[in-house]
C-alpha positions in Angstrom: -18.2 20.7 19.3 -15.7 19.1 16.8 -15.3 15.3 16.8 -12.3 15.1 14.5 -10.0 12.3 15.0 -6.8 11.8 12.7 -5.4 8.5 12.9 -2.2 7.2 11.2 -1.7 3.7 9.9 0.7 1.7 8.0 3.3 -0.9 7.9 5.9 -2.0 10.8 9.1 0.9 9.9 7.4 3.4 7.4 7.4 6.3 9.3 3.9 6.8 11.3 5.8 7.8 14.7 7.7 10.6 13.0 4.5 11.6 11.3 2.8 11.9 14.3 5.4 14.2 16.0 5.4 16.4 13.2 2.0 16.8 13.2 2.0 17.3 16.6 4.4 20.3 16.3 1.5 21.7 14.4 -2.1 21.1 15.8 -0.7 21.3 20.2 -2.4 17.9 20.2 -1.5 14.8 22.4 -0.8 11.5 20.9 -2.4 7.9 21.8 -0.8 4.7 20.6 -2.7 2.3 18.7 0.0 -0.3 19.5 -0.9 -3.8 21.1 3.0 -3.9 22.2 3.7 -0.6 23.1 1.2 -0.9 26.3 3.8 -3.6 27.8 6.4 -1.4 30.1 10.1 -2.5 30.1 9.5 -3.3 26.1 11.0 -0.6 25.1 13.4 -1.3 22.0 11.9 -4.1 20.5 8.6 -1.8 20.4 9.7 1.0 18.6 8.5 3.5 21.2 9.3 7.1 20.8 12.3 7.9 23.8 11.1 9.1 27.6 12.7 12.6 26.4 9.9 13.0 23.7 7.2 11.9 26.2 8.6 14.6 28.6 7.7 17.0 26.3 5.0 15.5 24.3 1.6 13.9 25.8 1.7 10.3 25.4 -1.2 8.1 26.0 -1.7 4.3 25.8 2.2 3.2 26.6 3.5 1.7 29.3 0.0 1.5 31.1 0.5 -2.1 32.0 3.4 -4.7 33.1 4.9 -7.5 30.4 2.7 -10.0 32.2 -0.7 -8.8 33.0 -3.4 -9.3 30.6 -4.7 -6.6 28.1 -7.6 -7.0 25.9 -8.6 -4.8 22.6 -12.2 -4.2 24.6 -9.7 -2.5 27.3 -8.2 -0.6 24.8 -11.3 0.4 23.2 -12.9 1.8 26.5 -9.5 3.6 27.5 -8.9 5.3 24.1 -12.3 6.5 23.7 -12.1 8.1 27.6 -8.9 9.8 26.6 -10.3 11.3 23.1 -13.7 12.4 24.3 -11.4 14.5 26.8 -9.2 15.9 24.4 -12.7 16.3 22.4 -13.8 18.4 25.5 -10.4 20.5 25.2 -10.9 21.0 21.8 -8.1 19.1 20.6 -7.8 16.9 17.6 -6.5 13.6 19.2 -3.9 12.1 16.9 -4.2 8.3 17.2 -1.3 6.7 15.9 -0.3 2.6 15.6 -0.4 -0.4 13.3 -2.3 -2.5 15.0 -5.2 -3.7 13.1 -7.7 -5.0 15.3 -6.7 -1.2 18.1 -7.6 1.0 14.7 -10.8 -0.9 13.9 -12.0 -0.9 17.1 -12.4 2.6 17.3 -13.7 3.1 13.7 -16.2 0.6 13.5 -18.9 0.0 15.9 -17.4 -3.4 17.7 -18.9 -4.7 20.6 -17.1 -6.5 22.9 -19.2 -6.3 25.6 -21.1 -10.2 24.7 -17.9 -11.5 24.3 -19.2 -15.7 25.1 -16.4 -18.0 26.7 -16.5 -21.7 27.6 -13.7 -22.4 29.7 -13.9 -26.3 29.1 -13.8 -26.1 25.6 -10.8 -23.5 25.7 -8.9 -26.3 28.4 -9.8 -28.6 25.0 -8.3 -26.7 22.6 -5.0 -25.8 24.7 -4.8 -29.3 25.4 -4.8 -30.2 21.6 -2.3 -27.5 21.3 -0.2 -29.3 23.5 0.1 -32.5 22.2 -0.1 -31.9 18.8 1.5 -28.4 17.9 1.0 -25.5 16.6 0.5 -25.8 13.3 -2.6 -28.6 14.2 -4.4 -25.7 16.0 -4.3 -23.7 12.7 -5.0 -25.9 10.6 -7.9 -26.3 12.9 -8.6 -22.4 12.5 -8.6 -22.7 9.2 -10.8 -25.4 8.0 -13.8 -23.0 10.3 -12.9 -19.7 9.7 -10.6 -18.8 6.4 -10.9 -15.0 7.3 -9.7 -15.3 10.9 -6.9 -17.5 10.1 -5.2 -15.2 7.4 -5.3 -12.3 9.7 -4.6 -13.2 13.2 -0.7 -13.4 14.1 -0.2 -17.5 13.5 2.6 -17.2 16.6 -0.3 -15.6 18.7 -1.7 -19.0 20.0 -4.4 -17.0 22.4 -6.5 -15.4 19.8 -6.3 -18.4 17.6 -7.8 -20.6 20.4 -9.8 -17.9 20.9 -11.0 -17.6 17.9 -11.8 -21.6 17.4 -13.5 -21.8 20.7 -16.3 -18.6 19.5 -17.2 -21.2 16.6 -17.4 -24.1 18.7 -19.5 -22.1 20.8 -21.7 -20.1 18.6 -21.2 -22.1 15.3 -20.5 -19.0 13.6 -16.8 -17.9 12.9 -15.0 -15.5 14.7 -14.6 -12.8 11.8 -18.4 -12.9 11.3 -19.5 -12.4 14.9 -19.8 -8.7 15.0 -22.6 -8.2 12.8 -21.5 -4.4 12.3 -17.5 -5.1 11.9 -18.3 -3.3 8.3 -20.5 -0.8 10.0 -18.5 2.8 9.6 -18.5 4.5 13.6 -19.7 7.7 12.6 -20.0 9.4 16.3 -16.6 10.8 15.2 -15.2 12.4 12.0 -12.2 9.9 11.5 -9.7 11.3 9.1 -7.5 8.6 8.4 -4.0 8.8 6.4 -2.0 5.8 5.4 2.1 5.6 5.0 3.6 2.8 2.9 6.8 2.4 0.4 7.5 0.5 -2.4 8.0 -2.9 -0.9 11.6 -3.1 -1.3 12.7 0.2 0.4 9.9 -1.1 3.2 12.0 -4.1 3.7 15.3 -2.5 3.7 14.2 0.1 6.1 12.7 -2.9 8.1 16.0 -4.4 8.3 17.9 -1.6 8.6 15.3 -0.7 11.8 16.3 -3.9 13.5 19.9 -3.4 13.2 19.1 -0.1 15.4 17.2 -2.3 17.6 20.3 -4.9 18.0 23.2 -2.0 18.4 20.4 -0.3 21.6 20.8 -3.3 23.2 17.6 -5.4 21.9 19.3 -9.0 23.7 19.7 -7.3 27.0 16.3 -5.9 27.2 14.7 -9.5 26.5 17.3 -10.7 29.0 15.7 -8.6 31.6 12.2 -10.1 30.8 12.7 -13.0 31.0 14.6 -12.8 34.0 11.7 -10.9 36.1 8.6 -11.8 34.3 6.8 -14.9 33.4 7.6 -16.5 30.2 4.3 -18.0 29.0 3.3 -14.5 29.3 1.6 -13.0 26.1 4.1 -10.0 25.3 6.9 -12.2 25.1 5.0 -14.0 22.1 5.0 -10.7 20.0 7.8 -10.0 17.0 10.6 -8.7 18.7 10.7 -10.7 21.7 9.9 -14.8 20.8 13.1 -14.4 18.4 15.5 -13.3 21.1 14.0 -15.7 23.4 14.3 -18.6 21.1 18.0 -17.4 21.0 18.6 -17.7 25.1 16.4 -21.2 24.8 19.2 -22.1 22.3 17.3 -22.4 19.6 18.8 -19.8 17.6 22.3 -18.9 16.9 22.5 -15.0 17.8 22.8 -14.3 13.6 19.8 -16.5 13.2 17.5 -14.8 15.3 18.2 -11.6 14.2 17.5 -13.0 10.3 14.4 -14.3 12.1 13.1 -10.9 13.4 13.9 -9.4 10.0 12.0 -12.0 8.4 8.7 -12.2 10.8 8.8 -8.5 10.6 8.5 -8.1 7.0 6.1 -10.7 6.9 3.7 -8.5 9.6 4.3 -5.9 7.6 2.5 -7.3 4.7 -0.4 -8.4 6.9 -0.5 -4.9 7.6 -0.9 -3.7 4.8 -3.6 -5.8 3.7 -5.7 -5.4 6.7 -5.3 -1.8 6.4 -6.0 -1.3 2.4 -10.1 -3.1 2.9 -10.8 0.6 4.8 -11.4 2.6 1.7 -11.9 5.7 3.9 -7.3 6.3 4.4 -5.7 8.0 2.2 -2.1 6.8 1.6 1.1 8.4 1.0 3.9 6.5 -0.6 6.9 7.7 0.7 8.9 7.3 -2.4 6.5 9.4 -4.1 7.6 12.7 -1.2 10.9 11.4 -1.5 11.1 9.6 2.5 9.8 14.1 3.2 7.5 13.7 6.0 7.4 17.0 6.6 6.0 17.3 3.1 3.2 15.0 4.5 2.6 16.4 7.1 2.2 19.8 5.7 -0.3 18.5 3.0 -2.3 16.4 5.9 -2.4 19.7 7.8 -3.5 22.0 5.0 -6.6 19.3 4.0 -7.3 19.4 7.9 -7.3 23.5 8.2 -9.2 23.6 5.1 -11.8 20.9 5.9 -10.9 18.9 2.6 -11.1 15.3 4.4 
């Protein structure tokens, strides 16, 4: 039985949702979200997620599975996604996996365990208590000075995996990035076929700004309103780009103008962690979309014909 998987990666704004549709329209397949924001119901705008009406339509899996306060963990994610694409397997679908989140993608094509994951709660108290009194940036700097790797790739404003990822050194003595002895170690129960979308930086960033606009005039301040009005506001969602700008702007630390620049900003900024995270797997093949002329149907049509023909 085929084991094919296509997965599509990239930057924040290039283009992987509308690849994935059109690819849908040609392989009958169903779509899972490799988004660590998209899982969070009610976050709807500030996530990007394709509309209800598509999802009507279209199978959807991994969105909206949890609400804006409950805890979700990559080993969660992991478990889930692999249930839903040895089903499709079993159908004899192609699951199209679909997200920029770093950490979702690798989880599935590298053999991670999360299963031994150690924890310590007094020295997490510690480190949150640190956090506390002396800031944020003392808790990174912290990260840094034990593990270099962890520290340029976790989000800096997500203040859970950092601790996190200082309290597996203090436990183990060996840094986070290095725990999983087969992080390099390819996952070959599954024939991953992975394709990359990017853009010459400038028209990413434009489009990225231009995407947020969008996300103002659909009525991005009275979603986060909403949140924080029902849910709690320590809560981890409310930390990711989208949602700690607005919130700043109700807690009056931004001007509405401000926090908008701010989004823009932090968003282009995650976009270029993307893309270095994404270009150490040797195994995607990227499409500049300057290079089809912003044609994802020209994509898609070339990713399909290597798929039919068995080229990847």
């Amino acid at each position: 039985m085929m084991k094919e998987i296509i997965l599509i990666v990239g930057p924040t704004g290039s283009g992987k949702t509308s690849l994935s549709l059109n690819l849908y329209g040609k392989l009958d397949s169903e779509i899972i979200s490799a988004d660590s924001m998209q899982i969070y119901k009610y976050m709807d705008i500030g996530t990007a997620k394709v509309s209800e009406k598509i999802r009507e339509k279209i199978k959807h899996h991994m969105i909206d599975i949890v609400n804006p306060d409950d805890a979700f963990s990559v080993a969660s994610f992991q478990k889930d996604t692999f249930k839903i694409i040895d089903n499709l397997i079993i159908k004899n679908k192609i699951p199209i996996v679909v997200g920029g989140t770093g950490l979702y993608i690798n989880s599935l094509t590298y053999n991670l365990d999360f299963s031994n994951a150690k924890s310590d709660e007094s020295i997490r108290n510690k480190l949150y208590y640190e956090y506390e009194e002396n800031g944020k940036q003392f808790i990174l700097n912290k990260l840094k000075k034990v593990d270099l790797d962890s520290y340029n790739t976790i989000e800096h404003n997500n203040i859970k995996r950092v601790i996190r990822a200082i309290e597996i050194y203090e436990i183990t003595g060996v840094p986070y990035s290095k725990q999983n002895k087969d992080f390099r170690n390819e996952n070959n129960n599954y024939n991953f076929k992975i394709y990359g979308l990017t853009d010459d930086r400038k028209l990413l960033y434009e489009r990225i700004n231009n995407r947020v606009d969008e996300m103002i005039k659909d009525g991005l301040f009275d979603e986060v309103k909403f949140l924080i009005d029902n849910y709690d506001n320590n809560s981890q969602s409310f930390k990711g780009i989208g949602y700690k700008e607005i919130i700043d702007y109700y807690n009056g630390i931004y001007s509405k103008n401000e926090a908008i620049e701010k989004l823009k900003q932090n968003s282009r900024k995650y976009a270029k962690r993307q893309l270095t995270w994404f270009r150490r797997d040797k195994r995607i093949k990227w499409f500049n979309l300057s290079e089809y002329k912003n044609n994802i149907a020209e994509i898609s049509n070339k990713i399909y014909k290597e798929i039919k023909n068995g080229q990847i």
